[in-house]
C-alpha positions as CSV (number, residue, x, y, z in Angstrom):
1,X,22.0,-17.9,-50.7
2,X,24.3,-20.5,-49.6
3,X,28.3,-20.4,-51.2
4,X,28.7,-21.9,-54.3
5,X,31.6,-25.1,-52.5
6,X,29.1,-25.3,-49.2
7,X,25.9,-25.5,-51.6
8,X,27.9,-28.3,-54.1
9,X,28.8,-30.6,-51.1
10,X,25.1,-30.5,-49.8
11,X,24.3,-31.6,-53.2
12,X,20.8,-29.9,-53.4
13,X,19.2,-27.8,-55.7
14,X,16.9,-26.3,-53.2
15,X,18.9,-23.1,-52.0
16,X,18.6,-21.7,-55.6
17,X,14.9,-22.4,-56.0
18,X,13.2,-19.1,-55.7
19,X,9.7,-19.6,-53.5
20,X,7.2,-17.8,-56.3
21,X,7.1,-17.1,-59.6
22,X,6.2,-19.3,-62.8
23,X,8.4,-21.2,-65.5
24,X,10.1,-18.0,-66.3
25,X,11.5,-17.6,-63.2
26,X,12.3,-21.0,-62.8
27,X,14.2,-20.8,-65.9
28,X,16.3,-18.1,-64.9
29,X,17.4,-19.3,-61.3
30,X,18.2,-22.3,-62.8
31,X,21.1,-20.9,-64.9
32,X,23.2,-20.1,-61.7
33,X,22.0,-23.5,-60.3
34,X,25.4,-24.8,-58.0
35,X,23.3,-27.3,-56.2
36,X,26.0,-30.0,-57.4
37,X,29.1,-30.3,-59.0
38,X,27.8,-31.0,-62.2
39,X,27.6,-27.3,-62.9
40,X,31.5,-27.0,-63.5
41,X,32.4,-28.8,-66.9
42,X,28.9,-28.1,-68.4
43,X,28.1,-25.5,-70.9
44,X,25.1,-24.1,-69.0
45,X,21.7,-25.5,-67.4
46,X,19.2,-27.3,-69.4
47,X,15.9,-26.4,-67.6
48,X,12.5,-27.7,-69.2
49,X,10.6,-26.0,-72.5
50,X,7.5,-26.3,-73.9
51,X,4.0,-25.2,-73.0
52,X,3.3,-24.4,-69.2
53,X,-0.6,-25.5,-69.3
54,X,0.5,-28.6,-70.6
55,X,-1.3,-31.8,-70.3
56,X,1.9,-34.4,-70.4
57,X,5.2,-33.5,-69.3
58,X,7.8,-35.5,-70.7
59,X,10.7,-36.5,-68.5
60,X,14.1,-37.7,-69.7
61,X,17.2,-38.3,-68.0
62,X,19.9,-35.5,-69.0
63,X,20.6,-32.7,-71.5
64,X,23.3,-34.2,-74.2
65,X,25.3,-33.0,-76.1
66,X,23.6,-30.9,-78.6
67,X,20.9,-30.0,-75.7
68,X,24.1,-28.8,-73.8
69,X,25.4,-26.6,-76.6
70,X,21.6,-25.3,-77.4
71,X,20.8,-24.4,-73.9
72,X,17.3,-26.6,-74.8
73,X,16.3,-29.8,-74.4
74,X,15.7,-32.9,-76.8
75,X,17.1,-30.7,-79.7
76,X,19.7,-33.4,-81.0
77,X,18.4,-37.2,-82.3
78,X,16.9,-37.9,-79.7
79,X,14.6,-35.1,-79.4
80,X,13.9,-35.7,-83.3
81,X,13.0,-39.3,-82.8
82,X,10.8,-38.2,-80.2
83,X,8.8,-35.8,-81.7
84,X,8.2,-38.1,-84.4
85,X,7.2,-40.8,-82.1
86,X,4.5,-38.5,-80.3
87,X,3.4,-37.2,-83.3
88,X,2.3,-40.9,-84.5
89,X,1.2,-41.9,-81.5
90,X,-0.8,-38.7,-81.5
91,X,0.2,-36.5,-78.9
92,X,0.9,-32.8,-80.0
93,X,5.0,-32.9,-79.5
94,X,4.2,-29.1,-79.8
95,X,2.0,-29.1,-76.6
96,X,3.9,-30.9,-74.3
97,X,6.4,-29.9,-71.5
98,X,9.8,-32.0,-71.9
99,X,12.2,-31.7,-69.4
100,X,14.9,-34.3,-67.1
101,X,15.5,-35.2,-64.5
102,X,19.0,-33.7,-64.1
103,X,20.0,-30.1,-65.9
104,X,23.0,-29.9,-66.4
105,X,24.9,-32.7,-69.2
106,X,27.4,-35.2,-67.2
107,X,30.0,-36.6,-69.7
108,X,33.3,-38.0,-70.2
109,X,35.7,-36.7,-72.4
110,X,39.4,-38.6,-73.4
111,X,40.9,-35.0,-74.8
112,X,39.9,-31.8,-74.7
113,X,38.7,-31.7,-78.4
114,X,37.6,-35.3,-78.4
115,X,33.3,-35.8,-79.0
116,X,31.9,-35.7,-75.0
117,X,30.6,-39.0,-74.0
118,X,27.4,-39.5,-71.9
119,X,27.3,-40.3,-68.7
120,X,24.6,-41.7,-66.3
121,X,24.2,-39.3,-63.6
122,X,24.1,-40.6,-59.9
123,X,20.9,-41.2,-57.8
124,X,22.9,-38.6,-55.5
125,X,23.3,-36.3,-58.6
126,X,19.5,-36.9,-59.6
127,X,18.2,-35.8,-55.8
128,X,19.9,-32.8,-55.6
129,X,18.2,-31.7,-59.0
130,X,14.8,-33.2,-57.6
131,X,13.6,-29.4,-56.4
132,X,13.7,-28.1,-60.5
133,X,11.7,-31.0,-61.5
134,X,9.4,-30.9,-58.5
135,X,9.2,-26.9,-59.0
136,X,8.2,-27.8,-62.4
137,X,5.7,-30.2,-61.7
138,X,3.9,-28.0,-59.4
139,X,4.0,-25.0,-62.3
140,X,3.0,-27.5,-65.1
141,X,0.6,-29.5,-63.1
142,X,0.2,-32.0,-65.8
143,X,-1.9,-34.8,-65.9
144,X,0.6,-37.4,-67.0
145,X,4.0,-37.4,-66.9
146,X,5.5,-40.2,-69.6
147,X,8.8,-41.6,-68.2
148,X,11.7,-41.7,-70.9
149,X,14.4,-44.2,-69.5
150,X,15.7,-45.9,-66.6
151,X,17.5,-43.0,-64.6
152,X,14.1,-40.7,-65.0
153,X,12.0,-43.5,-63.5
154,X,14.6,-44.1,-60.7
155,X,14.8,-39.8,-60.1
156,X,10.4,-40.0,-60.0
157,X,10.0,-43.6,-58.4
158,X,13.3,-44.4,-56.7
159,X,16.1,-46.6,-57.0
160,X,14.1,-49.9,-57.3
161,X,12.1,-48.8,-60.8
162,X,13.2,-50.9,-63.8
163,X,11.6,-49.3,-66.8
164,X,11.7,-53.0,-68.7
165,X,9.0,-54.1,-65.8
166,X,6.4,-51.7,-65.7
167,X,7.1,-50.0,-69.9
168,X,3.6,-48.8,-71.1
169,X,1.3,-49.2,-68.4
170,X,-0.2,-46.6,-66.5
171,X,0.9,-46.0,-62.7
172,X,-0.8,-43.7,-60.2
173,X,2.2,-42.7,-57.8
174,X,2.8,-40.2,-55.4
175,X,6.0,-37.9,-56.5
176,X,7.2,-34.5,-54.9
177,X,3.6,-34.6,-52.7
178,X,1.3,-34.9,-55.7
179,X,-0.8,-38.0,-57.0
180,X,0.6,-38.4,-60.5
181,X,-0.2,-40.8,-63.3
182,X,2.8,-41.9,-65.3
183,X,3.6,-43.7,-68.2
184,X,6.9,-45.2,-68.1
185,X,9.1,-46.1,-71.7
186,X,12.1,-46.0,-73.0
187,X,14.2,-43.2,-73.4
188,X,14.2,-42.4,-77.3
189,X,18.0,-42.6,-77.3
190,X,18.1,-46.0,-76.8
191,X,16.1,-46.9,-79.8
192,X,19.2,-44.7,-81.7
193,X,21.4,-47.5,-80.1
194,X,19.6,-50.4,-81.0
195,X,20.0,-53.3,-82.9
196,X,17.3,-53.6,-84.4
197,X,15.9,-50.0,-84.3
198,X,12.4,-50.4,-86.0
199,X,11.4,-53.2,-83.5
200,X,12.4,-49.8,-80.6
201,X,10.6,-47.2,-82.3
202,X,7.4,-49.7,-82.6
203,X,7.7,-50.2,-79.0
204,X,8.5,-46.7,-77.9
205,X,5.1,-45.9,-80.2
206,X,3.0,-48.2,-78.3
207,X,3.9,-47.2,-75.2
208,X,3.3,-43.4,-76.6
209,X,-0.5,-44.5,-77.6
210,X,-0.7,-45.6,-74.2
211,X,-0.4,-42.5,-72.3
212,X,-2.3,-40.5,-75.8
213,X,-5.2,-43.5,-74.6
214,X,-4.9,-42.0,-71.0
215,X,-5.2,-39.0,-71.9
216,X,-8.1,-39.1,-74.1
């Protein structure tokens, strides 16, 4: 095991990554991750949750708030609109595998007892989490892997993926050495932010049938 400063500056997860073992052990080397320096100001690491035999794996961007506090992720708004989202487009919310992209929650914060405010994590800070989400993908082994948001489809697809281009089709990628299918949509907490957050949900629905359709 590498030191915690020398293992931050090479900005990978991989050191901490143990070599066997299923989502448990995942799970548990992940709470000492120290692959970046995102691991300081956070409450803990955020790994993924939900069934391991699962046949989509959701991936979002970053714990938040709430998710940071919980130890879990999409537990806040978010996580609520989701499941509701899924659940109408009819996949099981129950039997999938949500995780992100990046584990631990990146935020600003004007005072120490001042609300924590998101923010995006770096393409640098997304690589050195790739190894947990490719770890994860090789567990999981899901069939399709729906893409919530712009900074999960730039951590899966690279930098040049614009989410508002490619939004509930169906793409057959390599990622981490695998063939995956993906289905990229918003991230649900952009539908919270919206304007006019029933024309969002309807979208973020109809891209949801579209990977339930790929599925089926």
């Amino acid at each position: 095991m590498v030191g915690t400063s020398a293992s931050e500056d090479a900005y990978t997860a991989e050191p901490f990554v143990p070599g066997r073992g299923g989502l448990v052990a995942l799970r548990r080397a992940a709470a000492g991750c120290r692959g970046c320096p995102l691991h300081r100001d956070a409450t803990q690491t955020v790994f993924g949750a939900g069934n391991k035999d699962a046949r989509v794996m959701l991936v979002g961007e970053q714990p938040g708030d709430q998710e940071d506090r919980q130890g879990k992720p999409f537990v806040g708004p978010a996580g609520k609109l989701l499941d509701r989202a899924l659940a109408e487009a009819g996949i099981d919310p129950a039997g999938a595998y949500v995780t992100n992209a990046v584990k631990h929650f990146k935020f600003t914060q004007a005072e120490p007892r001042k609300r924590r405010i998101h923010k995006a994590p770096t393409l640098r800070e997304m690589t050195a989490c790739g190894p947990w989400l490719a770890a994860e993908l090789a567990v999981v082994e899901p069939e399709l892997i729906v893409v919530l948001g712009a900074t999960a489809g730039k951590a899966l697809l690279g930098s040049s993926f614009r989410v508002t281009q490619v939004r509930g089709t169906v793409l057959q990628e390599e990622i981490h050495g695998r063939a995956e299918r993906l289905v990229p949509t918003v991230h649900p907490s952009s539908v919270l932010r919206s304007d006019d957050r029933e024309a969002a949900y309807r979208g973020l629905v109809s891209d949801l049938k579209v990977a339930a359709d790929a599925l089926s």
